[in-house]
N, C-alpha and C positions, 0 to 999 in steps of 0.2 A: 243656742242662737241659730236659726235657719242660716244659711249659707246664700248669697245674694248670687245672681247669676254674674259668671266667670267674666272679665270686662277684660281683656288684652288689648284691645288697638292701640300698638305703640304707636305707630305710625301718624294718627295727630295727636297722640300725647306730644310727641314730640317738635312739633310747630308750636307745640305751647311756652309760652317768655317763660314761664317757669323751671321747666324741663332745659329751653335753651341754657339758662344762668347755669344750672347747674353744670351743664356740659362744659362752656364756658371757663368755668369756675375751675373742674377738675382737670381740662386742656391745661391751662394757664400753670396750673401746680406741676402738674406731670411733666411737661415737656421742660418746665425749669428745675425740677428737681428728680425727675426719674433717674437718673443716675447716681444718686445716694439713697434711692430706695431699694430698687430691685436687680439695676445693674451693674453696682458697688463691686458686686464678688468676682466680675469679670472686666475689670480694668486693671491695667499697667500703672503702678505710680511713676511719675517719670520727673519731677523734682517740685520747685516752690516758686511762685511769682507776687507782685505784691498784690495786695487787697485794692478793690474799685469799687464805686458806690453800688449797688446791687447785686455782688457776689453774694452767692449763697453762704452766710457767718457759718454754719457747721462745719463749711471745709477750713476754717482756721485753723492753724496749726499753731497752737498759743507757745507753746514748748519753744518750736523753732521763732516765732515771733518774740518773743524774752530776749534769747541769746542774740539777734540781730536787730532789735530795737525799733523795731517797724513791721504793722501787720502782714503774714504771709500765709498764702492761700495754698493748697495743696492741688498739681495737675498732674492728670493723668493720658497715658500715651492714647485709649484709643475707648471707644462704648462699644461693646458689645450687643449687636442686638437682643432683646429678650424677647421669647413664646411667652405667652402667658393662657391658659388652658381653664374656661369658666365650667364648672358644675353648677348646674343650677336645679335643684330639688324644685319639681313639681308635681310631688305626692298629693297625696287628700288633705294631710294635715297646712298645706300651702293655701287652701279654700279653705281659708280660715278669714273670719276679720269680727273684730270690734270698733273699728275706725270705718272711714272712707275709703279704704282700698285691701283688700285680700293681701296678706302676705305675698300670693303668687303676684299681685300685679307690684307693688311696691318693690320685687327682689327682680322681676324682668324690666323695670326701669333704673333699678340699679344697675344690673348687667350693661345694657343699654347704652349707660351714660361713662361708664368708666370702660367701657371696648371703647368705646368712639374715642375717647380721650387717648385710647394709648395708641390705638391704631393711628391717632392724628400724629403722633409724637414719635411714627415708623416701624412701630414695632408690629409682631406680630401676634392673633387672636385664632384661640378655638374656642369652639363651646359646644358643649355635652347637656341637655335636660334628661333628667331623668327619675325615675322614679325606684322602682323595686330591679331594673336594670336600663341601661341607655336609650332614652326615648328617639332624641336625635342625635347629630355626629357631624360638625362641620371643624372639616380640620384645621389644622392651624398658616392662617393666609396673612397678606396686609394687605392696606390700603381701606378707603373710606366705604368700597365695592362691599370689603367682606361687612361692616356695619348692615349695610342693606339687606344682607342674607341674614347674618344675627338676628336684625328685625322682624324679618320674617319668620323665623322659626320661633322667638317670644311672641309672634301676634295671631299664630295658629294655637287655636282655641283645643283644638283634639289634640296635642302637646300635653295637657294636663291633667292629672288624676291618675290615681292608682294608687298600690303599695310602696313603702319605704323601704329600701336596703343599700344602704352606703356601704356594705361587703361586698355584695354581688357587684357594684357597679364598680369597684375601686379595682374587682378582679379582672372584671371586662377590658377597663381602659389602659391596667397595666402594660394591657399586647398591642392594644391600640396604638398609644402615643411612643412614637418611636424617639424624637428631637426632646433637645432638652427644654423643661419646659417649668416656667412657675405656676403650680397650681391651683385655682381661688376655689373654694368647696362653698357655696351660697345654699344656704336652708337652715329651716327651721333647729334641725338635731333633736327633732319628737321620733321616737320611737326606734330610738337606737337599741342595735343588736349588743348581749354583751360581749360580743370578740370584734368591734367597732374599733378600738382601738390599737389592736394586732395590723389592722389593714391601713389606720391610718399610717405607723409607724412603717410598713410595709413600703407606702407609698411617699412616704418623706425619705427614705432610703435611695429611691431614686430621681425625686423630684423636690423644688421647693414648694415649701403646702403655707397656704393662708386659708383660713376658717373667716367665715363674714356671717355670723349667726342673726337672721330675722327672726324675732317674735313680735306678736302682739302685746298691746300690752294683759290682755287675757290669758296669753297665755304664761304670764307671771303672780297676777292676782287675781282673784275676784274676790266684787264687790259685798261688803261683809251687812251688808242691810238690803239686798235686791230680792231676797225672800226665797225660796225653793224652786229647783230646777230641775231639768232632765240634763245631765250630760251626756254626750256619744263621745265615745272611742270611733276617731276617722278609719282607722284600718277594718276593723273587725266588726265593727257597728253594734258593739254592748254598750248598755245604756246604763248608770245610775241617777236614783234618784236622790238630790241632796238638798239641805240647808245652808244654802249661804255662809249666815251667824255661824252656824255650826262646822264649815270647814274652811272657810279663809283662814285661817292663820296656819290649821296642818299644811294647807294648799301652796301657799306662799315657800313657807318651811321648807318643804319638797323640793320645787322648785330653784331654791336656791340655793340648796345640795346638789341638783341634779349641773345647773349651770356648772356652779364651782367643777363639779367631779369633769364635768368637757371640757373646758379653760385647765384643768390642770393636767390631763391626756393630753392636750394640743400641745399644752409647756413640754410634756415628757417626751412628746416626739421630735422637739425642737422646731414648733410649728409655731404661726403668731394666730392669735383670735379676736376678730373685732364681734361686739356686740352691738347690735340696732333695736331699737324698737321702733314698729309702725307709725307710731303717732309725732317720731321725731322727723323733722329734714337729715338724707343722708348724706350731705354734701362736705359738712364739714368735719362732720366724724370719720367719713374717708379721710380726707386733708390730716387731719391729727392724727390721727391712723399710721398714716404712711411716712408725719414727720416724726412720729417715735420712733418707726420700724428703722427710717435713714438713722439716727442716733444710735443704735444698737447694732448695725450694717456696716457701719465707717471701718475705715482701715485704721 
């Protein structure tokens, strides 16, 4: 499939109802439950009060609610702020699409919409693009200001393309990121090195790591009756020629070995992994996302 020309302008994607909801949508979550997702590990528990109509039910504490015969809510002395530190892969394999949007534009409107949300909620935002080493580097800031900078480096067009190396880059930002910092890794995972996961473990050692894997849906299946094709390798630019009929299901196959084997690296580094595909809305697979991670996070 030809590669459509690279479309970034976040900046009215972002005036668009669409885009706002989303934002909307992930503020609204965030700033009422970020504290049992990602700030969990760094609060004081400091005793029990009772339940009120819109408390968050996960901080029930059923145990202690039994023994005192009236629901009781679990608080804590203080929030910690959290850094939260975006990667965002914008290799060749990112100019990719069989939908209405390029992985790369779909994964810079994800970034996009979930900074803005935390940054609204105080916290603080970096973001790294990059490809086979650190494209860009905006450190980790708050306020809705640093949003406008993020925009701009997703809406610069020469930001994208090139080789893939999540070694290289996981080496570079080790020295970088000084402050503690939870890390979101956004890309496809095409063309992984095999000592990929030495560095990811390397860097969950000193940081907390979340994986938010974009694919197409192409790049899961193809279509088993579309008839013969060329495919290209993005890196290297080898081409085969293939049948369809004749290799969707190896194709598939693959694939879904290849996924499982990075979901289970992520488990083994004690990392969490969301999966997207293109053709879905990302709004509420975040939201689910992040009420699982709270359930697993609690005290």
């Amino acid at each position: 499939m030809k590669l459509r020309k690279l479309d970034v302008e976040l900046i009215p994607k972002i005036r668009k109802l669409d885009v706002y909801a989303r934002q909307s949508a992930l503020s609204q979550y965030i700033e009422g439950n970020w504290s049992t997702t990602l700030k969990g590990q760094g609060i004081e528990f400091s005793g029990y009060r009772s339940y009120t109509y819109g408390d968050d039910a996960s901080m029930i504490d059923w145990k202690a609610s039994l023994r005192s015969k009236s629901l009781l809510v679990k608080e804590y002395d203080q929030e910690k702020s959290v850094n939260v530190y975006f990667l965002l892969d914008v290799s060749d394999s990112m100019l990719f699409t069989s939908t209405k949007k390029l992985k790369a534009e779909y994964a810079a409107e994800l970034v996009s919409s979930l900074s803005h949300a935390i940054l609204k909620s105080g916290d603080g935002v970096g973001l790294s693009m990059f490809n086979d080493k650190p494209v860009t580097r905006r450190e980790i800031n708050i306020g809705l200001k640093m949003h406008r900078l993020i925009i701009n480096d997703l809406s610069n067009v020469n930001n994208y393309g090139g080789k893939f190396s999540l070694d290289k880059t996981i080496r570079v930002l080790m020295n970088i990121i000084k402050t503690g910092a939870v890390i979101i890794i956004v890309s496809d995972f095409i063309g992984l090195s095999p000592t990929w996961a030495k560095y990811l473990r390397m860097l969950n050692a000193r940081f907390e790591i979340i994986g938010i894997m974009i694919r197409d849906p192409r790049d899961r299946e193809l279509p088993k009756d579309a008839g013969q094709f060329f495919l290209e390798d993005p890196y290297n630019g080898e081409k085969l020629y293939i049948d369809t009929a004749q290799y969707a299901n190896a194709y598939k196959t693959y694939v879904e070995k290849e996924e499982e084997e990075i979901a289970k690296q992520f488990k083994a580094a004690n990392a969490s992994l969301l999966k997207i595909i293109t053709n879905k809305d990302y709004t509420m697979d975040l939201i689910k996302f992040f009420k699982r991670r709270a359930l697993t996070h609690k005290h």
